[in-house]
Each structure stands twice: as structure tokens, then as C-alpha cells.
C-alpha positions in Angstrom: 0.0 0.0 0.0 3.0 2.3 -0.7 2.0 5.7 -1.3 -1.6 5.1 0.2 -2.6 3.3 -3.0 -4.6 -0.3 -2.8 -3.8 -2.0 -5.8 -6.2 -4.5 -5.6 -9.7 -4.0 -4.3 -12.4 -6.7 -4.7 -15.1 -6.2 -1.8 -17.5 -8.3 -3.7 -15.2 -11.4 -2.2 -16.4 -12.5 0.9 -13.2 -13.5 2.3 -11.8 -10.4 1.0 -14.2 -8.2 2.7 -14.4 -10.1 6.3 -10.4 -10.4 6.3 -9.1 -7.0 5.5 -11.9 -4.9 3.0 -14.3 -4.0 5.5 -11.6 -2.2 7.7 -10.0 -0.1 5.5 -13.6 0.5 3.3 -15.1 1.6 7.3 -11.9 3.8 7.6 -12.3 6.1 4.8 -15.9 6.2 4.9 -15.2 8.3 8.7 -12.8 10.3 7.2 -15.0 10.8 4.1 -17.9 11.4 6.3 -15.5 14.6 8.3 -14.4 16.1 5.0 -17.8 16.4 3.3 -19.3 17.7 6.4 -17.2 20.4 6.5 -17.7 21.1 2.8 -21.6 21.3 3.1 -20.9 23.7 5.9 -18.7 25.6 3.8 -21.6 25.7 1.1 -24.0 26.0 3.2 -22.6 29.1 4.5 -25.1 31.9 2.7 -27.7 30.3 4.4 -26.7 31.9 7.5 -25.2 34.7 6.5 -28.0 36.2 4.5 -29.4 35.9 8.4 -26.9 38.6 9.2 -27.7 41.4 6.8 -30.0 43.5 8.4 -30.9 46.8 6.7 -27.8 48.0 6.7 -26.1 46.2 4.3 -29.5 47.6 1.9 -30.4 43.9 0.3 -33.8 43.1 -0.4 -35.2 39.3 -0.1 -34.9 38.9 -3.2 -31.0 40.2 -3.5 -30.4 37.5 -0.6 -32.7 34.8 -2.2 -29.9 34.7 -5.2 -27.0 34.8 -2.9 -28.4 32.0 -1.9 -29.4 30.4 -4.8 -25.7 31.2 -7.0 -23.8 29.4 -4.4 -26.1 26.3 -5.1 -25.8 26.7 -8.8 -21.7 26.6 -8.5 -22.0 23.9 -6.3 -24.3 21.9 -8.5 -21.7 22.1 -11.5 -18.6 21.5 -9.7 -19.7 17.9 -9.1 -19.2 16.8 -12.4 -15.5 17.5 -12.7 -15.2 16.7 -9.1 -16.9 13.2 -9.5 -14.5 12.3 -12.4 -11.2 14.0 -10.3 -11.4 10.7 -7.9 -10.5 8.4 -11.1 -7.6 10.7 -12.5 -6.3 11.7 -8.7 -7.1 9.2 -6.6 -10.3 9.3 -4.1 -7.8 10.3 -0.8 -5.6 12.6 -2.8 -8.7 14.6 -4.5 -10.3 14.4 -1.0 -7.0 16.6 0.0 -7.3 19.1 -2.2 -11.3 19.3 -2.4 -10.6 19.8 1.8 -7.8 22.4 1.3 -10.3 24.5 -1.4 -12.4 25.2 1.1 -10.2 27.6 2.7 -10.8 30.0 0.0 -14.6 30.9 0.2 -14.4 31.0 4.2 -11.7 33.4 3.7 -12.9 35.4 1.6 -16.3 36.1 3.2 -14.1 36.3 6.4 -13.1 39.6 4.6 -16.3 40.9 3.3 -18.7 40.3 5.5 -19.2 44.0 7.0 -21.9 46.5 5.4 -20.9 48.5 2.6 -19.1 45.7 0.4 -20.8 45.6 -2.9 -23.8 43.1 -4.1 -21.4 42.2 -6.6 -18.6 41.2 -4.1 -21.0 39.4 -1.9 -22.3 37.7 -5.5 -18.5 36.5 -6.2 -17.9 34.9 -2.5 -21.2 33.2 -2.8 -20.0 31.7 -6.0 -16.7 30.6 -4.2 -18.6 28.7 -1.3 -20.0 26.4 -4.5 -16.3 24.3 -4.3 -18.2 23.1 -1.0 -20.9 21.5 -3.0 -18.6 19.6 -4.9 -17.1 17.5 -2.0 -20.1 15.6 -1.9 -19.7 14.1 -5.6 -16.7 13.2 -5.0 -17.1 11.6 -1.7 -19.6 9.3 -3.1 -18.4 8.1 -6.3 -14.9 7.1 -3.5 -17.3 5.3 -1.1 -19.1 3.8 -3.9 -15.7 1.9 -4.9 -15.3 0.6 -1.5 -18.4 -1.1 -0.6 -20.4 -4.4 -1.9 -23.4 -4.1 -3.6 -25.4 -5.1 -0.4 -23.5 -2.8 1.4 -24.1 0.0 -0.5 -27.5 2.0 0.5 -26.0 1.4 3.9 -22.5 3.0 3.7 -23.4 5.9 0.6 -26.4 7.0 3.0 -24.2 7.4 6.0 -21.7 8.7 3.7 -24.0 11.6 2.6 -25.8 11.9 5.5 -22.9 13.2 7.9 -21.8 15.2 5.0 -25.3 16.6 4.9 -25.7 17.2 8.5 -22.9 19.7 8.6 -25.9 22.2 6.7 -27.8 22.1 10.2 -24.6 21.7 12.5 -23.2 25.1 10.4 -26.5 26.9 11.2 -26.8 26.0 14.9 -23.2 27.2 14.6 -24.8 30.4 13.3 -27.9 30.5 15.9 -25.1 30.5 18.9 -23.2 33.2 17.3 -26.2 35.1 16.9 -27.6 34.5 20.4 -24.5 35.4 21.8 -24.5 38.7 20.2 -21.5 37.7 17.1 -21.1 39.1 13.8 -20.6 36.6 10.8 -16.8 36.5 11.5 -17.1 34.5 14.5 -18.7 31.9 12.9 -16.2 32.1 9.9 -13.5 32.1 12.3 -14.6 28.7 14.1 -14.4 27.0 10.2 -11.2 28.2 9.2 -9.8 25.7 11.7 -12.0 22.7 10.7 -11.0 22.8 7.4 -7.3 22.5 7.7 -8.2 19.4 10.2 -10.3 17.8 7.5 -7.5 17.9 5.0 -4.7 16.8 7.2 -7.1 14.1 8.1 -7.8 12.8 4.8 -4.0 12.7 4.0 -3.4 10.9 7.1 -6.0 7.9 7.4 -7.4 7.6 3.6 -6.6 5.6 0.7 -6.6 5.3 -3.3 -7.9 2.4 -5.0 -6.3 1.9 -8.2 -8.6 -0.1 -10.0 -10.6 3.0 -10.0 -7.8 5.0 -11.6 -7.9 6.4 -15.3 -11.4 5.1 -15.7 -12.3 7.6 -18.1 -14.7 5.7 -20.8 -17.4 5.3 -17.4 -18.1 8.6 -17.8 -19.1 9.0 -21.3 -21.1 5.5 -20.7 -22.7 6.7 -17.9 -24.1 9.7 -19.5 -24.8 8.0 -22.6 -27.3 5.9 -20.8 -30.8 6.6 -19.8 -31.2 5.9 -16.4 -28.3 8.2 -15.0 -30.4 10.7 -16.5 -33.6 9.4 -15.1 -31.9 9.5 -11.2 -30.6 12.9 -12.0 -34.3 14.0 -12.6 -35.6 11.3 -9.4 -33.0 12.8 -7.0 -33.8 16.9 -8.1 -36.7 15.8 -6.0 -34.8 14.6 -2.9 -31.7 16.0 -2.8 -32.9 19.2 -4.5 -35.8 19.4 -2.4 -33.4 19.0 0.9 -30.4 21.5 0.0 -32.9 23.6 -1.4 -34.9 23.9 1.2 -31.8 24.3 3.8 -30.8 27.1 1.8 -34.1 29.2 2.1 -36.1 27.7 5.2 -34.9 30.7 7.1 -34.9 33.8 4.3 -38.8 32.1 4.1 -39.6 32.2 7.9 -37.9 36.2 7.9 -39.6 37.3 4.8 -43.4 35.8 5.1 -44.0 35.6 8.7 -41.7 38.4 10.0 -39.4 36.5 12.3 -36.4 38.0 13.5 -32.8 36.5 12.8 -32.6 34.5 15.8 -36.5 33.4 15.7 -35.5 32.0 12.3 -32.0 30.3 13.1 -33.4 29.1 16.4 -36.0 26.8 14.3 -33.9 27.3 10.2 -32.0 24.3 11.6 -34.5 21.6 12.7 -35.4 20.1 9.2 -31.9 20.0 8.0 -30.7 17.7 10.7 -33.5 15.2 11.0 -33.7 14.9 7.2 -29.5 14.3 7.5 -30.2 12.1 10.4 -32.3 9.9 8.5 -30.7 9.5 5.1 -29.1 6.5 6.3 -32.3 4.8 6.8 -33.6 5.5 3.4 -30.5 3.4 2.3 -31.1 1.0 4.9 -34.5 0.7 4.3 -33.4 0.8 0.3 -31.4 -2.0 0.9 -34.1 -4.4 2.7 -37.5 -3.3 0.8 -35.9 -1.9 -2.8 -35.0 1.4 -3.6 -38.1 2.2 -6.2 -40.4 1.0 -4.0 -39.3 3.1 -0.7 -38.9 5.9 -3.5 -41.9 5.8 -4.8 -44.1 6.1 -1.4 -41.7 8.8 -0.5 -42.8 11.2 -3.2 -46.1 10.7 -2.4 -45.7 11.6 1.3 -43.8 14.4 0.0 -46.5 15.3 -2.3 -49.2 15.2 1.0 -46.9 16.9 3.1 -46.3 20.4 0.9 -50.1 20.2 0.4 -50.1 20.9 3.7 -47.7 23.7 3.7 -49.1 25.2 0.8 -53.0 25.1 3.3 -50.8 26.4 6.2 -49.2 29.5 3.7 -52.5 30.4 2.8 -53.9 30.8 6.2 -50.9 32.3 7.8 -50.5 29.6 10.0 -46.8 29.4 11.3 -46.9 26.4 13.8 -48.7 24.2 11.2 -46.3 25.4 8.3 -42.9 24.9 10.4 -44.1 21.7 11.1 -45.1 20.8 7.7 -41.8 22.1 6.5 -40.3 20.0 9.2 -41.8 16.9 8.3 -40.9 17.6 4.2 -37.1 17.8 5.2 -37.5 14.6 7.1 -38.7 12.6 3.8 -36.2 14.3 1.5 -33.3 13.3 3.8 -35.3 9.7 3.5 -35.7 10.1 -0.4 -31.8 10.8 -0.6 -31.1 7.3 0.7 -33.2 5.2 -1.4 -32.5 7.0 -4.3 -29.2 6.8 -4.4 -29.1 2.8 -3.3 -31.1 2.4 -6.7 -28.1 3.3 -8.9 -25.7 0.8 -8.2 -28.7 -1.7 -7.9 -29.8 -0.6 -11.3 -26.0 -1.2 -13.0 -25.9 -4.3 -11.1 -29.1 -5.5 -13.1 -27.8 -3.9 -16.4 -25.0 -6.0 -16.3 -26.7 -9.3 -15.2 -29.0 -8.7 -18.1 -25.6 -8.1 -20.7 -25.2 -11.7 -19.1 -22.3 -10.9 -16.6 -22.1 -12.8 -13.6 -20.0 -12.8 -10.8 -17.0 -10.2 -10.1 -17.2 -8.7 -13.9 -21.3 -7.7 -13.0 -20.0 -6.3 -9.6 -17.1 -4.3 -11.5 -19.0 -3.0 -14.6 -22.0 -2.2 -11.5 -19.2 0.2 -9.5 -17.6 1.6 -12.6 -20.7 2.9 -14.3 -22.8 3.7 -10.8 -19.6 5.5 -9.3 -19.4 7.4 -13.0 -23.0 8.4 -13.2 -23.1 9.9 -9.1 -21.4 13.1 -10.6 -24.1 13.7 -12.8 -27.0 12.7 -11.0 -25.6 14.8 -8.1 -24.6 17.8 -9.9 -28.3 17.8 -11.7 -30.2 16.9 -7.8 -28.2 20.3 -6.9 -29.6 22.2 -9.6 -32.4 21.4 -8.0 -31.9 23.4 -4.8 -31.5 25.8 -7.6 -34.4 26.3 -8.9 -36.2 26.0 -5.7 -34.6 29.4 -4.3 -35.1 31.0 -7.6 -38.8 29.8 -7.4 -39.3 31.1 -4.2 -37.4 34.6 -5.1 -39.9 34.9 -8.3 -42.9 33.8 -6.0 -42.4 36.6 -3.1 -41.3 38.9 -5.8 -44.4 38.7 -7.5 -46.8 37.8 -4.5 -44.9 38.7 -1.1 -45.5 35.0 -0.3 -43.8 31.5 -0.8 -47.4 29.8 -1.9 -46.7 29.9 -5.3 -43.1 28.2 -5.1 -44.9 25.7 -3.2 -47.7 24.9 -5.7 -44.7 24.3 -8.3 -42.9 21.4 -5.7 -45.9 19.8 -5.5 -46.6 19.4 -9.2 -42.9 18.3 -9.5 -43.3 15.7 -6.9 -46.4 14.3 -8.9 -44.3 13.6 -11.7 -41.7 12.4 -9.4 -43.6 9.6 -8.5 -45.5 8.9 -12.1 -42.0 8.4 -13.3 -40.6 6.3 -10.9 -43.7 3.8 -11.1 -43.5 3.7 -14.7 -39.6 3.0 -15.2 -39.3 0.9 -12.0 -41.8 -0.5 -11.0 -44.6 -0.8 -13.8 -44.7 -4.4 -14.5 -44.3 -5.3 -18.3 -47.4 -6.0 -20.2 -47.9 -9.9 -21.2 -45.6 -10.6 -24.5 -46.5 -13.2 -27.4 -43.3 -13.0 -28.1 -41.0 -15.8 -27.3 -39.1 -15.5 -23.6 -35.7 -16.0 -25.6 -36.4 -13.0 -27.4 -37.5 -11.0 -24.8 -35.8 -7.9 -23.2 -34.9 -8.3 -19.7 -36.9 -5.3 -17.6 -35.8 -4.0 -14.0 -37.5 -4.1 -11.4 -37.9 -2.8 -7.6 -36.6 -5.9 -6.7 -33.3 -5.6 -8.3 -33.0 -1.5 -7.5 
């Protein structure tokens, strides 16, 4: 393992994985788990921030809507090249660098944060805090190449979900700063440190794989085939909904029912840690039941539960909204899992179906799943997007969210539509032969 580089990695083997695989695949996933929670923090920082800029700094909502929204949109696109950085780098190396990036945006707004900087300076450290978003792509397509298949749903939703709870951790960061009477430097200046622990970290305890090095043909097969792009619409529900969501829940409690910064940080953070918390039991639950299936049902409680917000916007009803809102963040932090345990489950059966058994299914399952994450993440971020630029054109036009919420809802209809009708829509009754049949996936094997 000279240099920190595994030469041979087959985790599929059983003997493989109980005598040495499942020690070293558990030790990067913690360290993986530290560096992509401090980059959601880092990207997540604008969500807090905008919480500092009263009326001096002379923004409108809709000026810190976008602040908001342009760090998700560099976020979103960074994944791609940061997904396909772990096969030319090395998954620990890249998760280095991605770590020491980081310092950049939280120095920056370290020195711009104070009233009087210019919307177009705030604009360009927003954009910088997107490098933050990229970790996660990264992160995932690493951990993808360490676990089995059956492993999966389990170790890519604890994965994601300690890198998502940094988003809540950062903001009750925020709400103690802001209790305790700090400006936005004191929160910057308790994640300066963090980051330069997380890199050092990851160069100390972490590991490349070199089967997954100089892969570079996964990537143009992954995006040449339909059902990356069929997660990548899937997961702007989930992941979307959640980062999107954790981006705005507090701009949305300031703007429509008048709290004050600390009303809205003491509650902003709530959703984003239970819906972090239980990402890993979407994968878990993915794993056991099917990820279509646990999918499916979770777009249609996310469907109910934004019915209910959009009732509680309408009648000004703040405790039935927060809790609504709540309760929405839970099942997108649930949707994350399962979601993303159906894409190496779907490879898996693409493979079987070329007729590939054994450790050439499992290989061709990792290389094209671990390819297609970058896109389907960087797409599910774009997401978030379009949820804060929904809600900026809804309170510009209506001074309330309502119409923003109207919009999910719809989405999440066609959410669920498509994920019955790819998934788990049982082919119709063939005359055809069975020889000449095509083989069709199924919840079962996603």
C-alpha cells in the first residue's frame, strides 16, 4: 500500500471483505464522512449569512434569495468534474485538495462580511462557497468503490448523510453566534480551523484504489445511458428538495412571517438535521424493501406533506407550516437514501442482463454507478437551484412563498409517475418468445 494506493480492491469477495476490505472500506468512509461535512458547511454558508444582513447592508429578499441560490448553482456544477477528479487523482488525494479548497470561500467572506461591500462582491464569495458542494460528488463516487453491492445503501447514506448534517450543524453554529450577540466573522473564524483538520485528516488515514484510476470511458457510458439521467431528474426531487430547502427555510420564515434572525435560526436548523439524520435509513431501508419502491411512497408523502404547507401559507399559519416544512425535510433526507441505493442496484441488473455474472457484473456495476453519481448529483443540486429562484420569483411577484410551493408539489407528482412507470410498472404480457425477450428491471433488483 506504498504511497496510500490499494492495488487490488475486490469487496464483492467475501473473504476479501471479512479479512481485510471492510476495515479499510469503514476507515475512509469516517474520514469521508468529516471532510464532506465540512464542505456542506462551507456551502451552506449563505444560508446563514444572509441571516446577518439586516438593513444595513441595503439587500432586499430577493437580493439574498440569489445569494443563496448562486452558491447552489456553483455547487451543482462542480460535481461533475469533481466526480470524475477521484478516477484521475485518486479518491484520498482529491479528497485533499477538495478539503484544502475550502479555505478559500471561508476566507474570503471572512473579509467581506461588514456592510458596505458591494452586491457584486457578496455575488463572487457566494459563487466561491460552490467548491463546497462539490465534495459531496466526490465523496460518493470514493465510497461507492469501497463497498459491496449489499453494502451500498448502507454506507453511501451514512456517507451523505454526515456530509449533509454539517448544513444544520453550520446553522446551529450560526444560531449561537447570533444569540451570543457575534457578527458573521465568528462563525467564519470557528471554520477556518475545521478545514485544515479535515485535510490533514484525509491525508493521514485515507486511501486510493487503483482499480478505479484512469477510468475515463465510465463517464461518457454513464451519461450516454438513460437511467443516470432518469436519477438525476428522481433525485432533483430529494436531494434538491433538501439543500434547497436548507438554503431558504430561514430567508422564508424572515420574509413571510416576519421573524427575527434569531426566531429564524433558532427553528432554520431543525429540518436539515433530521432529514441528514435519516438519510441512512432511506439506504437502509433501500437496501431491505428496494429502492423504487421506498422511493416511490416517498414522493407521495412528499406530495401530502407540501399540500399541507401550501393550506398552512394560505392561512398564515406558522406552527402548522414549520411543522409541515419540518416533516418535508424529514422525507427528502429519506428520499436521498433510497435514491441513491437504486443506482448501483440498477448497473448491477444492467450487467446481469448483458449476461455478466459474478466479479465482472459487480465491476462493470461500480464503474458505471460511481461514474453516473457526478451527474446525478450535480443535476439533484440544480435542484436546490431552482427552488430558491422559485421562491425569489414567488415573493417577488406575491410577497409569499405559496406559489413556489404549488410548483414542488406538481414536480413531486411527476416524481412519482416516473418512478412507477420506469421501475416499478410491470411489463405487459408478451406473445413473443421468452428467448427473445428484453430483460426489464424491477424494484426488486433496484
Amino acid at each position: 500500500m506504498a504511497g496510500r494506493w490499494i492495488e487490488q480492491w475486490e469487496p464483492e469477495d467475501t473473504t476479501f471483505w471479512e479479512t481485510q476490505g471492510e476495515k479499510i472500506a469503514r476507515r475512509n468512509l469516517v474520514f469521508s464522512v468529516l471532510s464532506e461535512h465540512i464542505g456542506f458547511s462551507v456551502w451552506s454558508l449563505w444560508s446563514v449569512l444572509v441571516l446577518f444582513m439586516g438593513p444595513e447592508y441595503g439587500i432586499d429578499p430577493a437580493g439574498k434569495f440569489f445569494l443563496v441560490a448562486i452558491a447552489t448553482l456553483v455547487g451543482a456544477f462542480v460535481r461533475v468534474p469533481y466526480t470524475f477528479a477521484v478516477a484521475r487523482f485518486g479518491g484520498r488525494n482529491w479528497t485533499v485538495f477538495a478539503a484544502a479548497m475550502l479555505f478559500l470561500p471561508a476566507v474570503a467572506a471572512f473579509a467581506v462580511m461588514e456592510p458596505g461591500t458591494s452586491y457584486t462582491t457578496f455575488m463572487l464569495v457566494a459563487m466561491l462557497t460552490g467548491v463546497g458542494g462539490g465534495n459531496f460528488a466526490s465523496s460518493m463516487t470514493n465510497i461507492n468503490a469501497f463497498f459491496p453491492l449489499r453494502k451500498k445503501g448502507w454506507a453511501l447514506g451514512l456517507n451523505a448523510g454526515g456530509g449533509n448534517i454539517g448544513v444544520p450543524v453550520l446553522q446551529l453554529v450560526g444560531l449561537a453566534v447570533i444569540g451570543a450577540a457575534g457578527g458573521p466573522r465568528a462563525l467564519l473564524g470557528i471554520y477556518i480551523p475545521l478545514i485544515l483538520v479535515s485535510a490533514v485528516c484525509a491525508a493521514l488515514f485515507m486511501d486510493n484504489l487503483a482499480p478505479v484510476k484512469n477510468d475515463t470511458g465510465a463517464a461518457k457510458e454513464a451519461a450516454r445511458d438513460p437511467h443516470t439521467w432518469i436519477m438525476a431528474f428522481l433525485y432533483i426531487g430529494t436531494f434538491g428538495s433538501f439543500i434547497g430547502y436548507s438554503f431558504a427555510f430561514g430567508l422564508v420564515l424572515q420574509t413571510q412571517f416576519g421573524r427575527t434572525p434569531l426566531q429564524a435560526a433558532s427553528i432554520t436548523f431543525i429540518g436539515p438535521l433530521l432529514g441528514s439524520l435519516i438519510r441512512p435509513l432511506g439506504g437502509w431501508l433501500a437496501d431491505r424493501y428496494g429502492g423504487a419502491r421506498i422511493t416511490l411512497w416517498n414522493f407521495l408523502a412528499m406530495g401530502a406533506a407540501t399540500g399541507v404547507v401550501v393550506l398552512a401559507s394560505v392561512n398564515e399559519s406558522l406552527a402548522l407550516f414549520t411543522t409541515a416544512f419540518i416533516v418535508l425535510f424529514v422525507l427528502s433526507g429519506l428520499g436521498n437514501g433510497s435514491t441513491y441505493k437504486m443506482i448501483p442496484g440498477i448497473f448491477q441488473a444492467k450487467a446481469l442482463a448483458r449476461g455478466m455474472t459474478g466479479e465482472t457484473a459487480a465491476a462493470y456495476g461500480r464503474r458505471l454507478s460511481g461514474a453516473s453519481m457526478g451527474l446525478i448529483g450535480a443535476v439533484g443540486a440544480i435542484g436546490g437551484l431552482g427552488i430558491n429562484l422559485a421562491f425569489r420569483q414567488s415573493f417577488m411577484t406575491a410577497g409569499t412563498g405559496t406559489g413556489a410551493f404549488v410548483s414542488f408539489l406538481v414536480f413531486y407528482a411527476v416524481a412519482f409517475t416516473v418512478t412507477w412507470a420506469v421501475y416499478l410498472r410491470r411489463p405487459a404480457p408478451s406473445a413473443a418468445p421468452v428467448a427473445e425477450a428484453k430483460p426489464q428491471l424491477s424494484y426488486a433488483e433496484v
